[in-house]
C-alpha positions as CSV (number, residue, x, y, z in Angstrom):
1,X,0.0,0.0,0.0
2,X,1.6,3.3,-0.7
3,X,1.9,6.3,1.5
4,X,-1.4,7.9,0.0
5,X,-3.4,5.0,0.4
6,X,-2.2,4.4,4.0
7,X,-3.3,8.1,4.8
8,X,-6.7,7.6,3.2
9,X,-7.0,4.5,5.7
10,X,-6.0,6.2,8.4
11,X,-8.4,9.2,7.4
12,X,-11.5,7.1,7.1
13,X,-10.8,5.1,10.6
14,X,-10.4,9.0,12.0
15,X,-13.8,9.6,10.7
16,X,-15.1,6.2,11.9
17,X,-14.2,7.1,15.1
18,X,-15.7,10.6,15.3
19,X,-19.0,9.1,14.2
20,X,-18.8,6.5,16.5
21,X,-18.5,8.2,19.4
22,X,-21.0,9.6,21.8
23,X,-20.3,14.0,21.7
24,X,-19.6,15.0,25.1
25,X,-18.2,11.3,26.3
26,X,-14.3,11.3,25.1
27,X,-12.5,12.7,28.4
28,X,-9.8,14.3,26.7
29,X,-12.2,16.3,24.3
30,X,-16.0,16.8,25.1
31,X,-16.0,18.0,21.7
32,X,-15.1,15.0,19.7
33,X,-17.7,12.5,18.4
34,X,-21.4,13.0,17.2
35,X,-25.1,12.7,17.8
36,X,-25.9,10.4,14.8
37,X,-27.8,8.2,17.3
38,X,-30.2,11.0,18.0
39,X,-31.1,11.3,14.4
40,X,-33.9,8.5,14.8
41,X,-33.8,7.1,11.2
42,X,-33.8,10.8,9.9
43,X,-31.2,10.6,7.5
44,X,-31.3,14.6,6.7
45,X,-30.4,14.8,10.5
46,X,-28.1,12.0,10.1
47,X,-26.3,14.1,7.3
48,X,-26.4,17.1,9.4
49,X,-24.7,15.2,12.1
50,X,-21.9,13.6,10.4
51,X,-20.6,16.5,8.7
52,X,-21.1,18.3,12.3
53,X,-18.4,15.6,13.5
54,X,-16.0,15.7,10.9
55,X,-15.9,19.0,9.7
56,X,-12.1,19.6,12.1
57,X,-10.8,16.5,9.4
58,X,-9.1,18.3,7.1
59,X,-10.0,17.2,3.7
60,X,-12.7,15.3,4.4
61,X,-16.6,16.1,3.0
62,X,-18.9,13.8,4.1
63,X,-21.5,13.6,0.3
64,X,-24.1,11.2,1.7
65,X,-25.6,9.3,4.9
66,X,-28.0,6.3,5.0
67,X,-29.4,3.5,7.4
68,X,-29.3,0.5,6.8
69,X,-30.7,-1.3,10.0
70,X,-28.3,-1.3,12.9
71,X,-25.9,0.3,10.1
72,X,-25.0,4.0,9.2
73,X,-23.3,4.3,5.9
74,X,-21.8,7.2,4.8
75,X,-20.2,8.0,1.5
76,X,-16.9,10.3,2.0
77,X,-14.8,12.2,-0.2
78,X,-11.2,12.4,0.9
79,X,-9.2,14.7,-0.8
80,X,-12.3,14.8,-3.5
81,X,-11.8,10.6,-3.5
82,X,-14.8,8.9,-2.6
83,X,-14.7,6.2,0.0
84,X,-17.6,5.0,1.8
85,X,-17.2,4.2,5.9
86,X,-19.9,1.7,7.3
87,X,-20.5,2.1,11.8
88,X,-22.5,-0.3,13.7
89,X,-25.1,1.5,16.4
């Protein structure tokens, strides 16, 4: 894998780990993380949400969010390269 793969990678599991996250619960940073699990199956909120947690990821544009059952899939353009991160609720 080269070097600009590996930062893509690295990238997307930043972004995983934003969404994934509770907002207020990381210690070091009550800023970090999101409220997707308040959107409720609203996936304008869902949308709204995402981008809320990774707009500090520099690069990163977050095009599209969707359920999917227990699943929130969202479609990411990295450095205008689109990827697509999957996080179990």
């Amino acid at each position: 894998m080269n070097e600009v793969n590996e930062k893509i990678e690295q990238t997307l599991k930043s972004c995983q780990s934003a969404c994934f996250c509770n907002k207020g619960e990381f210690y070091p940073d009550k800023d970090f993380g999101s409220k997707i699990r308040q959107s409720l199956d609203n996936e304008k909120l869902l949308l709204s949400f995402a981008r809320s947690a990774l707009k500090d990821i520099d690069g990163v544009y977050v095009k599209n969010a969707k359920f999917d059952g227990e699943f929130v899939f969202l479609e990411i353009l990295v450095n205008n390269e689109q990827r697509q991160v999957s996080i179990k609720l």
